[in-house]
N, C-alpha and C positions, 0 to 999 in steps of 0.2 A: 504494500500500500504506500502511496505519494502524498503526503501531505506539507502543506507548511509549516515550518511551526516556530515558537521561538526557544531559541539555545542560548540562552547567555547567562541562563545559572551552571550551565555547564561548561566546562574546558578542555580544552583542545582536541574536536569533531571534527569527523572526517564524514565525508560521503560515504554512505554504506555501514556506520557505528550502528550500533543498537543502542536506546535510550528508554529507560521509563516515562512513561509521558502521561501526561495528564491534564484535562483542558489546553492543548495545545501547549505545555509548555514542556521540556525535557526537564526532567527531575535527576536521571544518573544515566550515565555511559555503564553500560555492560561489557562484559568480556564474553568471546564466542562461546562457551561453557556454559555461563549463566543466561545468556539469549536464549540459546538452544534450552535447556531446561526447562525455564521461563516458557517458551513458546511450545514444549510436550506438554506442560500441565494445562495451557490454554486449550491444545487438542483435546488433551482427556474431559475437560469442561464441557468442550464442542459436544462429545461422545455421549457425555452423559445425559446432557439437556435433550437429545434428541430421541436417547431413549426414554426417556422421561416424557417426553412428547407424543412417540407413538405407542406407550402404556395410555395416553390419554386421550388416546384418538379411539372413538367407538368404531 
């Protein structure tokens, strides 16, 4: 995803960094480890909700 956003409570971002973000702002730089992890648990979120979803679809 592309957004804009603003980075200036963060230091020194690169195109392509991972960042936590929040109302558009960057709150922290991640390292590839913690991104990745970070972005499994949001899958597993995904996974859940959807089965949670069609438990709720008659």
């Amino acid at each position: 995803m592309r957004k804009n956003i603003n980075t200036a409570l963060v230091d020194d971002l690169q195109v392509g960094d991972y960042v936590i973000l929040h109302v558009g702002v960057a709150l922290k730089k991640l390292d590839q480890e913690e991104a990745e992890k970070t972005l499994a648990l949001f899958g597993e979120l995904e996974a859940l909700e959807k089965a949670q979803n069609q438990e709720q679809t008659p």
